[in-house]
N, C-alpha and C positions, 0 to 999 in steps of 0.2 A: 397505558395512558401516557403519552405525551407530555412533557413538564416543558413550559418555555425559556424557561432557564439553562434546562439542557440543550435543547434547538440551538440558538443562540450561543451556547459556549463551542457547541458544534460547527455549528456556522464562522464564528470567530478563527477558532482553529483552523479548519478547512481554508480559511481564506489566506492564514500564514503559511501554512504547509502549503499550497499550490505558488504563490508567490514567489517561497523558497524554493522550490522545486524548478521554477522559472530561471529562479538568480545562477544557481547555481547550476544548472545547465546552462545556459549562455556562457556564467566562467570557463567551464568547464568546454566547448566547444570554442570562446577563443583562445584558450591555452595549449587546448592538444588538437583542435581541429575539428571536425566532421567525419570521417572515415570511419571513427568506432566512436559506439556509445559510450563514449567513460563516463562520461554525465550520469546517465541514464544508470548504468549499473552504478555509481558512486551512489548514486541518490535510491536505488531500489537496496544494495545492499547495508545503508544506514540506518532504512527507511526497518531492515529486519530487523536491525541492530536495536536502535529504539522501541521499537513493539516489544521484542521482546525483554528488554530491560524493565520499560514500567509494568505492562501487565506479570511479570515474577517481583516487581517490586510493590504491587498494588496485591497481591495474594498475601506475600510474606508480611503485608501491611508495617516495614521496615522504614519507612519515611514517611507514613501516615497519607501516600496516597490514598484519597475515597474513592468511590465506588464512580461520584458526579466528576473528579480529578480526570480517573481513567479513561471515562465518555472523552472529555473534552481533550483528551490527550492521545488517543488510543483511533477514534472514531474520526475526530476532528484535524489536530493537527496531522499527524502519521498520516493518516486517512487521505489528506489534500496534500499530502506530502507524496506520498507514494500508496498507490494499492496493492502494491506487492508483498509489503508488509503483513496483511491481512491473508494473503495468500500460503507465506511461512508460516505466520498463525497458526491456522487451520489445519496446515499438512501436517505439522509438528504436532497437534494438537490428536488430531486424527492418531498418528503412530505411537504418542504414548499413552493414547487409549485403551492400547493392541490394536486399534485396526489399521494393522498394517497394508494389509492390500487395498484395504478404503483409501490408506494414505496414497500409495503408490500411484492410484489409480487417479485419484482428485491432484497429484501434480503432474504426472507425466497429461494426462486430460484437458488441466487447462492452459498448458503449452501446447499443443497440439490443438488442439481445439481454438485456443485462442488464435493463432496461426492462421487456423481456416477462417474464423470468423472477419479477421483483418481483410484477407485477402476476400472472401466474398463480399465484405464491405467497400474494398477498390474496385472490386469488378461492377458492382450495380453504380458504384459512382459514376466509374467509365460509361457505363449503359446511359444513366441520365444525363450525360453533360454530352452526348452524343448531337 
């Protein structure tokens, strides 16, 4: 069941993390340029950094994160911050589960994968704006 209070804090979230995500790729592009993503990887590898500090600080219940904290934290800000974060999640998650070749396979997969989807997403662009 859905709680509107979580939506909402969700959404809140979502809206700062994308925002920031913005701010800070623009600094980050006029500082060092356009050639490489510094941006993009500043913000994807923070984006791990923070995941995974509150969900191990939300388990260890060390700072009295909730359960509703985490959502809005986790899902929300991180979330609209970066999705990649959720993507280290889940790998790390997967491996110290033991399954390791699950993990292997769900990150080398969705680089790869993601990769294609990009580029078959350029190509039907190409086709439609023909």
């Amino acid at each position: 069941m859905f709680d509107l209070r979580t939506i909402v804090a969700v959404a809140v979230g979502a809206a700062v993390g994308g925002v920031s995500r913005y701010v800070i790729g623009v600094l980050f592009a006029q500082r060092f340029g356009v050639a490489f993503p510094y941006g993009t990887l500043f913000i994807n590898l923070t984006g791990s950094f923070l995941i995974g500090l509150v969900i191990e600080l939300s388990q260890t219940r060390a700072f009295g994160i909730t359960p509703f904290a985490r959502i809005a934290l986790t899902v929300g800000l991180i979330g609209g911050y970066t999705t990649f974060s959720a993507y280290a999640f889940e790998t790390f998650t997967l491996a110290s589960e033991g399954e390791r070749t699950l993990a292997a396979a769900y990150a080398a997969g969705s680089v790869v994968l993601g990769l294609a989807a990009y580029y078959a997403g350029m190509v039907c662009a190409r086709l439609i704006a023909r």
